[in-house]
N, CA, C and O of each residue as an XYZ file, in Angstrom:
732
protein
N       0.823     -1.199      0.000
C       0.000      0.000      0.000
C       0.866      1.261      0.000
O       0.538      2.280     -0.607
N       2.145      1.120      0.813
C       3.120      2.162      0.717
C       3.444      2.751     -0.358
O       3.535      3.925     -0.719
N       3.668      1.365     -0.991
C       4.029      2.208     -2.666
C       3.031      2.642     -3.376
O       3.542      3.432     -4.170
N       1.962      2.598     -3.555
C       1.043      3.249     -4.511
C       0.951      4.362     -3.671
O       0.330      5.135     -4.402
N       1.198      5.101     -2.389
C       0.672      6.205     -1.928
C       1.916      7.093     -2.813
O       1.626      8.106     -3.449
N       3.106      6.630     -2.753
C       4.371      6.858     -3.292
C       4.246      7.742     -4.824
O       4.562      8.829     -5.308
N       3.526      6.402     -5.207
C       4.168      6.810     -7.238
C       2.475      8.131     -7.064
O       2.289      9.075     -7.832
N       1.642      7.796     -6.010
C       0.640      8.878     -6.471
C       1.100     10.161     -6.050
O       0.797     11.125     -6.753
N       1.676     10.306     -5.182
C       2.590     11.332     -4.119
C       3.952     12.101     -5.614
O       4.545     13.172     -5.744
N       3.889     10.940     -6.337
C       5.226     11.596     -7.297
C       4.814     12.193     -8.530
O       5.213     13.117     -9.238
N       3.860     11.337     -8.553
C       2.237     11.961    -10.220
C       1.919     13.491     -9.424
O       1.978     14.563    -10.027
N       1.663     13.393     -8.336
C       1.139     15.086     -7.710
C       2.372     15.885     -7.747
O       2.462     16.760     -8.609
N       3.243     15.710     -6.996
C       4.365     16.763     -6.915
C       5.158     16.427     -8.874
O       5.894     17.363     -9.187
N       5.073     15.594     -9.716
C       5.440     15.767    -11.120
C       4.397     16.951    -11.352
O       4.632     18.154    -11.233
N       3.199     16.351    -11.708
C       1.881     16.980    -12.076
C       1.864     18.977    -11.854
O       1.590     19.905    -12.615
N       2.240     18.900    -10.648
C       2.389     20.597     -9.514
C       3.639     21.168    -10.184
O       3.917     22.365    -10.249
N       4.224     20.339    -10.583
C       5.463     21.236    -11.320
C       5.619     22.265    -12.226
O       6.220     23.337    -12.165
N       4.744     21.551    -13.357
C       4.445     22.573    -14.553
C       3.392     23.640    -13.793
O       3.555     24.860    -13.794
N       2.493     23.069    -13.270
C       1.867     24.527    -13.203
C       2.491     25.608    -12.182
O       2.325     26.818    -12.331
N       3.081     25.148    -11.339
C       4.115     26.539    -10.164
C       5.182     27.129    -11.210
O       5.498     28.311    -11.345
N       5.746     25.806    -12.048
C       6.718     26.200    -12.848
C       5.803     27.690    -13.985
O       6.188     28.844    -14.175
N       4.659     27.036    -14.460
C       4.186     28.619    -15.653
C       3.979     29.592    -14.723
O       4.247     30.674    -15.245
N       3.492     29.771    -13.147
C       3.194     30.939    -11.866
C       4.623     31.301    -11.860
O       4.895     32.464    -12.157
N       5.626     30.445    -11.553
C       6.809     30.984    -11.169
C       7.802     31.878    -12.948
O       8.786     32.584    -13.171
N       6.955     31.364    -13.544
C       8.393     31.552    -15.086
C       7.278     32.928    -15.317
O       7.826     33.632    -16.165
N       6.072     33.515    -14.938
C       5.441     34.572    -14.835
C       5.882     35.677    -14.199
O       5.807     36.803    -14.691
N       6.324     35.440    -13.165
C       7.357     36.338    -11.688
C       8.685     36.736    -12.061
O       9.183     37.846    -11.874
N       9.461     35.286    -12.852
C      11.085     35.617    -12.487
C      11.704     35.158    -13.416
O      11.267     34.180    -14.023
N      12.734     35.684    -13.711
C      13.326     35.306    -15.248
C      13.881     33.712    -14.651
O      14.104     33.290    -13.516
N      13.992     32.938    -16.379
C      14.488     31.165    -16.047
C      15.539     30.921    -15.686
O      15.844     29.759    -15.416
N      16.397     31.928    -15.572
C      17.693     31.258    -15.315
C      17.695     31.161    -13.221
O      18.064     30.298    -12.425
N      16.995     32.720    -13.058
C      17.026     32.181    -11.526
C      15.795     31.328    -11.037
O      15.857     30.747     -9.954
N      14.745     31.259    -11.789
C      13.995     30.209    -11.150
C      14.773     28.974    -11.002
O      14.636     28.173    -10.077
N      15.636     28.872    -12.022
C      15.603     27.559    -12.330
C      17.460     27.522    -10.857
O      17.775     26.516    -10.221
N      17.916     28.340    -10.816
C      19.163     28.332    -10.080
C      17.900     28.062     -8.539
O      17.979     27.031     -7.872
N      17.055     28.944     -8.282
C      16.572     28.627     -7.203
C      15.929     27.644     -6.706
O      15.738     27.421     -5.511
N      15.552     26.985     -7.680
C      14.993     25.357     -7.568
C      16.078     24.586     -7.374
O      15.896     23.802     -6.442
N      17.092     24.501     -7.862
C      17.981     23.345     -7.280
C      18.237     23.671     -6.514
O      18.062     22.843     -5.620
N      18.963     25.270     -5.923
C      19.583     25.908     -4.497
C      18.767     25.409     -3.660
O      19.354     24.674     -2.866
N      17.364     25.505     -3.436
C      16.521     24.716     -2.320
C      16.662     23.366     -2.171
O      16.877     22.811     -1.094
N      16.494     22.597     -3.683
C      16.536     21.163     -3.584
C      17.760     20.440     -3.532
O      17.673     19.213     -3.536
N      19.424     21.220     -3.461
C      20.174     20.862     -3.375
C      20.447     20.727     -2.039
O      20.959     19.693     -1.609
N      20.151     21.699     -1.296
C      20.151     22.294      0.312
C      19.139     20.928      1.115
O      19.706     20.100      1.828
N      17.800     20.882      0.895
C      17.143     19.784      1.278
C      18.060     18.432      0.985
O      18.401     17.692      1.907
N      18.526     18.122     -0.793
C      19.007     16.864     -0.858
C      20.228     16.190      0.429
O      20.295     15.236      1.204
N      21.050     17.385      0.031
C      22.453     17.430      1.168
C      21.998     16.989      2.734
O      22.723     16.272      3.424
N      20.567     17.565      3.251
C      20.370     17.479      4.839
C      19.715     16.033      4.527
O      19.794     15.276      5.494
N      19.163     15.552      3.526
C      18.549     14.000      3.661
C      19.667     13.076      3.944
O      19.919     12.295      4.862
N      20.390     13.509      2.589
C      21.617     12.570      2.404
C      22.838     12.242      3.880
O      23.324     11.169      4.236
N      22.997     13.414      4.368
C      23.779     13.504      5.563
C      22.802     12.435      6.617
O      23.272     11.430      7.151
N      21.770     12.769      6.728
C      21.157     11.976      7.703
C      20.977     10.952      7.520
O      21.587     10.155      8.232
N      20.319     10.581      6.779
C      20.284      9.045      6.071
C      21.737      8.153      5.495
O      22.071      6.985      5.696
N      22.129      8.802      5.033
C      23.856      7.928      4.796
C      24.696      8.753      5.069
O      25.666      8.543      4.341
N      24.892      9.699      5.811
C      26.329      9.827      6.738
C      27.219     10.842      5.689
O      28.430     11.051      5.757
N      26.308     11.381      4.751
C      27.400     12.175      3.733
C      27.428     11.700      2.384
O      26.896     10.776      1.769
N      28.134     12.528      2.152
C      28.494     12.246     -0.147
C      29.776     12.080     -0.068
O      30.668     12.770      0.427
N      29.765     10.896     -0.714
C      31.194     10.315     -0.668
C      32.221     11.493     -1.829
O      31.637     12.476     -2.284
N      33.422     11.294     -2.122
C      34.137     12.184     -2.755
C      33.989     10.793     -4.040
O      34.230      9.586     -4.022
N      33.419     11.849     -5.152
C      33.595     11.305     -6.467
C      34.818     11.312     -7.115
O      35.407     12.387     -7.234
N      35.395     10.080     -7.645
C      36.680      9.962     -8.623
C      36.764     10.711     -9.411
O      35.836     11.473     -9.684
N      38.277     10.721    -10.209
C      38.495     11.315    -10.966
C      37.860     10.954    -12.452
O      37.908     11.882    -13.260
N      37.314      9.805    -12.872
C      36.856      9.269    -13.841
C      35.267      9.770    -13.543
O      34.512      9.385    -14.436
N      34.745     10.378    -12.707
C      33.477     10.359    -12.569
C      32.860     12.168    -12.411
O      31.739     12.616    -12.168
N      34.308     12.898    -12.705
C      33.954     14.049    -12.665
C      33.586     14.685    -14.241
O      33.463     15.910    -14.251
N      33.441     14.142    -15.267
C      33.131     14.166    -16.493
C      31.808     14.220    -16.491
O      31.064     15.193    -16.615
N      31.530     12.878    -16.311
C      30.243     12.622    -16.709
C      28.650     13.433    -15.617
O      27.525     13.692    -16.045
N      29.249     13.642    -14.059
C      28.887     14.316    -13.533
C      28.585     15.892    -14.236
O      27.486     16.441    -14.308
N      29.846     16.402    -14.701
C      29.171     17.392    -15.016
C      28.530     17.634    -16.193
O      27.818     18.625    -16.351
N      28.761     16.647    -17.198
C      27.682     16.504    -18.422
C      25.889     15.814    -18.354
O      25.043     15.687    -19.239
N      25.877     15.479    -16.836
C      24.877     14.836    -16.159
C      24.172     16.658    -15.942
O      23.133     17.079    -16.452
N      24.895     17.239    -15.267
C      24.353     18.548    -14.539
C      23.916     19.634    -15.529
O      22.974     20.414    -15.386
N      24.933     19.529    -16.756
C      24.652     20.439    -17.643
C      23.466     19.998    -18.740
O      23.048     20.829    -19.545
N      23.092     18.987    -18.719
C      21.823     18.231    -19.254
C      20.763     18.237    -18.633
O      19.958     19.120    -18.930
N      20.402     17.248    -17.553
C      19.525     17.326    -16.763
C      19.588     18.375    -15.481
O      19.007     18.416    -14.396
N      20.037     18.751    -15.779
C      19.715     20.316    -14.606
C      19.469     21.387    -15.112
O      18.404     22.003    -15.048
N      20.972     21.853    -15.950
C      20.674     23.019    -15.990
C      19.944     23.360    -18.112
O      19.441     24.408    -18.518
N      20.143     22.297    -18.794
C      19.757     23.002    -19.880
C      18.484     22.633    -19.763
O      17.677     23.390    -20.301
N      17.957     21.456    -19.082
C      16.068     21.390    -18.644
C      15.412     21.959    -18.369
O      14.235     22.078    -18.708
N      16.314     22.713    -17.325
C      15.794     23.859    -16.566
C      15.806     25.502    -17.277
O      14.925     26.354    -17.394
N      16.575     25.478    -17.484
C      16.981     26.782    -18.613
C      15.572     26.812    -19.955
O      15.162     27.880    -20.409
N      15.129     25.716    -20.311
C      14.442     25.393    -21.134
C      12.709     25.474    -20.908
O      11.846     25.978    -21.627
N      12.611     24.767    -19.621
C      11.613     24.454    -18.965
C      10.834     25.864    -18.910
O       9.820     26.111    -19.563
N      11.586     26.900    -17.866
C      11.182     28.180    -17.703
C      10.972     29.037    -18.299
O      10.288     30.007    -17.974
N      11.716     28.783    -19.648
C      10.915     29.790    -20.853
C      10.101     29.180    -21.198
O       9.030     29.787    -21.203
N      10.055     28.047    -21.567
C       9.034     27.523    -22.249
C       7.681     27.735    -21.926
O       6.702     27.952    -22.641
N       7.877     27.586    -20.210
C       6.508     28.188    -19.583
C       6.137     29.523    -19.640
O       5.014     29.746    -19.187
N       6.715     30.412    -20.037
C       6.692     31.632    -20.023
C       5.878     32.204    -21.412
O       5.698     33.402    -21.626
N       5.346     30.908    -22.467
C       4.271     31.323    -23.353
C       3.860     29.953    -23.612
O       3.453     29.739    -24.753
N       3.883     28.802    -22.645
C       3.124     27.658    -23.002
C       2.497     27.312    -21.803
O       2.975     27.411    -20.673
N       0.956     26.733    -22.252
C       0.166     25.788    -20.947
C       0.504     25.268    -20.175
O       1.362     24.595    -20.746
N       0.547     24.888    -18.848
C       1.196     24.308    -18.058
C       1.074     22.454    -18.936
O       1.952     21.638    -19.215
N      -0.469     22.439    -19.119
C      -0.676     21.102    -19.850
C      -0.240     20.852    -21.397
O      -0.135     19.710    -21.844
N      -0.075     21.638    -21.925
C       0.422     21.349    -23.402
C       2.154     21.160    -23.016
O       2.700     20.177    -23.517
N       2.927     22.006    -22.217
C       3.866     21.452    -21.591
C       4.166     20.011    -21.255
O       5.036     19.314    -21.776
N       3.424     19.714    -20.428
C       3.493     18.619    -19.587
C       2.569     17.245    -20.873
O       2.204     16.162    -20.414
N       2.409     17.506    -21.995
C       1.849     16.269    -22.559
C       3.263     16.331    -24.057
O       3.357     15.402    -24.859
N       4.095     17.466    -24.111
C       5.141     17.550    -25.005
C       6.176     17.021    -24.158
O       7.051     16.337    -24.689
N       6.212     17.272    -22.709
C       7.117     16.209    -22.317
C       7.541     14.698    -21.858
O       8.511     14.094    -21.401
N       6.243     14.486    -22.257
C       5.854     13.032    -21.972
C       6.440     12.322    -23.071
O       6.636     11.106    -23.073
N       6.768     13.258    -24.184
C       7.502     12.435    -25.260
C       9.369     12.216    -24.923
O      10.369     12.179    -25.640
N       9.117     12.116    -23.512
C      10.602     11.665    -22.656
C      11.110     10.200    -23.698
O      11.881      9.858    -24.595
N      10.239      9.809    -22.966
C      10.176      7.732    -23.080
C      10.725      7.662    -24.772
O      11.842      7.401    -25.219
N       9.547      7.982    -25.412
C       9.795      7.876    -26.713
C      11.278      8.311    -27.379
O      11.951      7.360    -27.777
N      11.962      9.907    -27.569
C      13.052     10.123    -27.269
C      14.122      9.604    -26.970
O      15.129      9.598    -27.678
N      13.967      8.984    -25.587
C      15.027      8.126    -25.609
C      15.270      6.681    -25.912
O      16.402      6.200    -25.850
N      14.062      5.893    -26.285
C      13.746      5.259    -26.636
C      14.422      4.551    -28.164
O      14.906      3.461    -28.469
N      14.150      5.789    -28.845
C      14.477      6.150    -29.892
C      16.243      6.342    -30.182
O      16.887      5.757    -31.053
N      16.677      7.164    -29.348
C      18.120      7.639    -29.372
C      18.908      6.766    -28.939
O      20.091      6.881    -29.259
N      18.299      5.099    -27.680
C      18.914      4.808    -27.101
C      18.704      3.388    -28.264
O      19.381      2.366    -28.146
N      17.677      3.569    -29.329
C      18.276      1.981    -30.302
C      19.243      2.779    -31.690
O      19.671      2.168    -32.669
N      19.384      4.030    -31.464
C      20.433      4.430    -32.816
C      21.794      4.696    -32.041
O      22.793      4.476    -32.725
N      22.028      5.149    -30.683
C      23.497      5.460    -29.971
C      24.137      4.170    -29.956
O      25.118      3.805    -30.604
N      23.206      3.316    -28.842
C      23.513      1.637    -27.883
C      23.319      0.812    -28.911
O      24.017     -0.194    -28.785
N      22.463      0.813    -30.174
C      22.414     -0.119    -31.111
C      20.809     -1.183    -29.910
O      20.422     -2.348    -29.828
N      20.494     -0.078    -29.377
C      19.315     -1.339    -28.314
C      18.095     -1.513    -29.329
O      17.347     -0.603    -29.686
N      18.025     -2.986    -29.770
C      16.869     -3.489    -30.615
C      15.541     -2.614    -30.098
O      15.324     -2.431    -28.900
N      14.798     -2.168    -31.020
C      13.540     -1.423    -31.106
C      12.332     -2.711    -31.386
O      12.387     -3.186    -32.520
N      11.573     -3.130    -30.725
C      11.222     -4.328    -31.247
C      10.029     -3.962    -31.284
O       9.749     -2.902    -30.725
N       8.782     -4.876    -32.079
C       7.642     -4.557    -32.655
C       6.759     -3.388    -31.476
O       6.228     -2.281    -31.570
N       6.952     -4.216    -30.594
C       6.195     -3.829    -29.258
C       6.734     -2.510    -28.888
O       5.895     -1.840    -28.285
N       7.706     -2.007    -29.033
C       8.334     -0.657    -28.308
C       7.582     -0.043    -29.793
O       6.601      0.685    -29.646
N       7.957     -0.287    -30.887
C       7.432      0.712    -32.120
C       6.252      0.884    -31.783
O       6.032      2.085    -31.629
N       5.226      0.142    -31.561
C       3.727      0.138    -31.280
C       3.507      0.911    -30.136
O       2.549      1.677    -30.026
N       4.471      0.713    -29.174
C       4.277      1.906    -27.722
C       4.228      3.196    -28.511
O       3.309      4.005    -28.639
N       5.247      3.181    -28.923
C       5.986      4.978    -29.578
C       4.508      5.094    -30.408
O       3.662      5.591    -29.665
N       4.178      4.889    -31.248
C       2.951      4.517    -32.648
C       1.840      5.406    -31.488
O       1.532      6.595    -31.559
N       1.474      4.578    -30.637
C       0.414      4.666    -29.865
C       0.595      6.471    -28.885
O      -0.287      7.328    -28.913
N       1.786      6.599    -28.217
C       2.327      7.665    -27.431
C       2.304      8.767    -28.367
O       1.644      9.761    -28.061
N       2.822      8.739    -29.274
C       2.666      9.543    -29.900
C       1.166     10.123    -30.706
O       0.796     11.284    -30.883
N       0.628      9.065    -31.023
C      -0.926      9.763    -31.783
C      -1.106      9.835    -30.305
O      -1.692     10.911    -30.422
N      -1.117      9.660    -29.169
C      -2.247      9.790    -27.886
C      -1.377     11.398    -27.911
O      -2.249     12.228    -28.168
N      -0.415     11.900    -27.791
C       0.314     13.338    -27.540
C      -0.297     14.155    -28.229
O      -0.713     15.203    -27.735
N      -0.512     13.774    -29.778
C      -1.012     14.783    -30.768
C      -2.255     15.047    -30.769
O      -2.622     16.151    -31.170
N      -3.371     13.898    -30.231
C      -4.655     14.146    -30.211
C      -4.587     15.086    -28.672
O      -5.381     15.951    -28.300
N      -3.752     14.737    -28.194
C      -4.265     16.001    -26.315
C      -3.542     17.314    -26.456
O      -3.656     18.213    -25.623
N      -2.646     17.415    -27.749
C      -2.179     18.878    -28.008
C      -2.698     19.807    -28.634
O      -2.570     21.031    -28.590
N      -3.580     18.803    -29.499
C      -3.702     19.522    -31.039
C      -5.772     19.436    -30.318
O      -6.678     19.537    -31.145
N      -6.135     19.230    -28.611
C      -7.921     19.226    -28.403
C      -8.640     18.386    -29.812
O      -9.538     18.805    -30.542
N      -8.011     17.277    -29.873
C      -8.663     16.604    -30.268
C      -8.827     16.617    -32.426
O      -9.726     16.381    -33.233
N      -7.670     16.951    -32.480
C      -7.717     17.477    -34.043
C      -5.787     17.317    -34.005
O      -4.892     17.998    -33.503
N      -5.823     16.184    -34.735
C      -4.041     16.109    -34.391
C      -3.826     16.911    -35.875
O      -3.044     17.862    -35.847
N      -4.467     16.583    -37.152
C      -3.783     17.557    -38.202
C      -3.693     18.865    -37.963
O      -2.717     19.321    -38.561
N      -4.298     19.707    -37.331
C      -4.186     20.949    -36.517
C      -3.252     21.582    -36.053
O      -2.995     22.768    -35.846
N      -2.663     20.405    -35.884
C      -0.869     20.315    -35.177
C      -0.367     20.850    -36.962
O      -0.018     22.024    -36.838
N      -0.287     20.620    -37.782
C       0.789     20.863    -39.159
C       0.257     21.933    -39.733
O       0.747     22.563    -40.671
N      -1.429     22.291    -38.801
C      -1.825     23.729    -39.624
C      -1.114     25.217    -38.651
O      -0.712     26.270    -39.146
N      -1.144     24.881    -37.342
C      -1.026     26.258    -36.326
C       0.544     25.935    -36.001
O       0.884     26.508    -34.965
N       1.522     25.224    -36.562
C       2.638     25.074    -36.499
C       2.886     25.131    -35.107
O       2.040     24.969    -34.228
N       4.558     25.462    -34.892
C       4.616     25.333    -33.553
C       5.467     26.539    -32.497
O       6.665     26.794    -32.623
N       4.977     26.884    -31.943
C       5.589     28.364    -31.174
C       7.412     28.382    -30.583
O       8.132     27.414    -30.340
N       7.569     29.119    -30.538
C       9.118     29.638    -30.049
C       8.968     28.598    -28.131
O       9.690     27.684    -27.732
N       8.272     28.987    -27.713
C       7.540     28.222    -26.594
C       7.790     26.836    -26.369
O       8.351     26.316    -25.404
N       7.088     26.075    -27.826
C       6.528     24.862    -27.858
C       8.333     24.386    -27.965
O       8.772     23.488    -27.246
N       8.960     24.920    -28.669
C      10.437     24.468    -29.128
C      11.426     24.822    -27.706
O      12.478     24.182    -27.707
N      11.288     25.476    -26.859
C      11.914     25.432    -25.634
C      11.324     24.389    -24.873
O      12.133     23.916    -24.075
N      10.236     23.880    -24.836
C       9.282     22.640    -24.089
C      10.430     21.396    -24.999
O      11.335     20.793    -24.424
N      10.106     21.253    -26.431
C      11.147     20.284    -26.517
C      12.487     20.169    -26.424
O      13.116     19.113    -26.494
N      13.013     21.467    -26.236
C      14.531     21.572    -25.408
C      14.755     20.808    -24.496
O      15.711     20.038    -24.590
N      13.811     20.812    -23.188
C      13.029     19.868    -22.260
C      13.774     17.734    -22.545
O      14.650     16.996    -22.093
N      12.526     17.702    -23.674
C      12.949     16.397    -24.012
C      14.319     16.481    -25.327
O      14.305     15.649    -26.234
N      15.091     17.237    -25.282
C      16.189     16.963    -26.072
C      17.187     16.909    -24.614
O      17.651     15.800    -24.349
N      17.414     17.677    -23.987
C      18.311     17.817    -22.870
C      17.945     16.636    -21.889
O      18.980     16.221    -21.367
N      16.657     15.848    -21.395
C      16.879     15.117    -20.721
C      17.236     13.527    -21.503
O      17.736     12.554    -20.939
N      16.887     13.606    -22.689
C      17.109     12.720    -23.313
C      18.666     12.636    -23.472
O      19.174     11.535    -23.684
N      19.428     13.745    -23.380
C      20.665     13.692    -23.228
C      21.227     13.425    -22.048
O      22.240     12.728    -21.997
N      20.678     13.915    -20.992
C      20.923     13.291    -19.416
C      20.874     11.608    -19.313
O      21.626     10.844    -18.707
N      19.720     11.342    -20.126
C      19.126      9.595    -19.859
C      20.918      9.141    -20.903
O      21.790      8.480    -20.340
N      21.025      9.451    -21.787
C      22.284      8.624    -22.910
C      23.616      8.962    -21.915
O      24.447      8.133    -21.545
N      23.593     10.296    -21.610
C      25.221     10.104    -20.803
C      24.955      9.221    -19.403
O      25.826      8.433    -19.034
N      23.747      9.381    -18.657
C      23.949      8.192    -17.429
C      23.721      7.214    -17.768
O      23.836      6.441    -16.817
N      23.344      6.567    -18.922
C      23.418      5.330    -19.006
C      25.117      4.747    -19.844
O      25.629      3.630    -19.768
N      25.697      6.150    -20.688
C      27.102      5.750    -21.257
C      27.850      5.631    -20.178
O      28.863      4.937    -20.262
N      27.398      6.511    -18.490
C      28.112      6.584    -17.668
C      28.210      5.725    -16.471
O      28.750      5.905    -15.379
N      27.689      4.959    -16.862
C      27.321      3.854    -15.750
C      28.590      3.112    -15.140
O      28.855      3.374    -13.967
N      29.345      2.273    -15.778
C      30.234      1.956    -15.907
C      31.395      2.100    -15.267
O      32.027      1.337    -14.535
N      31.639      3.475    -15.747
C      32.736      5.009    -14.986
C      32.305      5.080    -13.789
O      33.116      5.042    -12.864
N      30.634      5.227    -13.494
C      30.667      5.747    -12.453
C      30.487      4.638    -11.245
O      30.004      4.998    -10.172
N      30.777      3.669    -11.403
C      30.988      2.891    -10.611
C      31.965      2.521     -9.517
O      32.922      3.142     -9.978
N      32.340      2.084     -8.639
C      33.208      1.936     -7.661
C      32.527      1.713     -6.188
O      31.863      0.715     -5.908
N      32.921      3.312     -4.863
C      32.195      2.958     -3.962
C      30.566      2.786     -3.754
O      29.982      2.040     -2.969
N      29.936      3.870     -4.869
C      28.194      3.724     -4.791
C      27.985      2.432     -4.979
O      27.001      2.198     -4.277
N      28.423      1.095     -5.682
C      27.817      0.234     -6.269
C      28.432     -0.984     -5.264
O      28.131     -2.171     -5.392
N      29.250     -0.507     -4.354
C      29.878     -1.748     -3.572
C      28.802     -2.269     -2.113
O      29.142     -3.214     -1.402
C-alpha cells in the first residue's frame, strides 16, 4: 500500500510542477527560477543525504566528467528550457510535449547503444505519440501541421532533447561511475 501512496505522491508533486513552474516563469526570469529550484533542492538533498547515509562520498576522478555533463543536461539546460518555455506555453500542453521523454530516448537509445527497437516498443511509440497529438492539437491532431509550432513549444522540446541527453550520458556513464556507490 506504501508504494502506490508513493508513485501517487510523485504523479502530484510531477503533475504541480508545470503549473508553479508557468506561476513561477510569470514572476522571475528562467535562469534564476531555475538556479533557485535546485539551491533549495540541493540544500534539502544534502540534509537528507547527511542523515540518512552519513554524507556524499568524494567522487573519482573518472566520474567528474560525466557528472558534469549529467548537470549540464539534466539540470541546468532542462531547466533553462523548462522556464521559458513556460513563459508562453500551458502548463498542460507542456506537460503532454514532455511526456515524449520515453519515446526520445527510446528512440536515441536503439540508434546510440544499437538497443533493438522491437515490434512492441514501435507500437508503444505509434500509440504515445498519436495519444500526444490528439491532447495537443484538443482533439484534431492535423491541426498540429496547420497552427505550427511556437518559439515556446520548441523550448518545451529543449526539455525532451536535454533530458534525453541526461538519460544517454547516465546510461554511457554507468560503468565510470561505478566503484564505492555500487559496492
Amino acid at each position: 500500500m506504501l508504494q502506490y501512496l508513493k508513485l501517487l505522491l510523485t504523479a502530484c508533486f510531477w503533475g504541480g510542477t508545470f503549473v508553479a513552474g508557468r506561476a513561477v516563469s510569470a514572476e522571475m526570469q528562467p535562469f534564476s527560477a531555475a538556479f533557485l529550484r535546485f539551491a533549495i533542492a540541493s540544500v534539502c538533498m544534502w540534509v537528507l543525504v547527511k542523515r540518512f547515509e552519513g554524507g556524499l562520498g568524494k567522487p573519482q576522478l573518472s566520474q567528474l566528467l560525466p557528472i558534469v555533463l549529467l548537470g549540464m543536461t539534466g539540470v541546468f539546460a532542462y531547466n533553462a528550457c523548462f522556464f521559458q518555455g513556460l513563459k508562453t506555453v500551458a502548463a498542460g500542453r507542456a506537460a503532454v510535449i514532455i511526456a515524449l521523454n520515453p519515446i526520445a530516448i527510446t528512440l536515441a537509445s536503439a540508434l546510440i547503444f544499437k538497443e533493438k527497437l522491437t515490434r512492441f516498443k514501435a507500437l508503444g511509440i505509434l500509440l504515445s505519440v498519436s495519444g500526444a497529438m490528439v491532447v495537443i492539437s484538443h482533439g484534431r491532431p492535423f491541426a498540429i501541421l496547420l497552427q505550427g509550432v511556437s518559439p515556446g513549444d520548441l523550448f518545451i522540446l529543449g526539455c525532451v532533447a536535454s533530458w534525453t541527453a541526461y538519460s544517454l550520458v547516465g546510461k554511457a556513464a554507468q560503468p565510470a561511475a561505478g566503484g564505492e556507490a555500487d559496492r
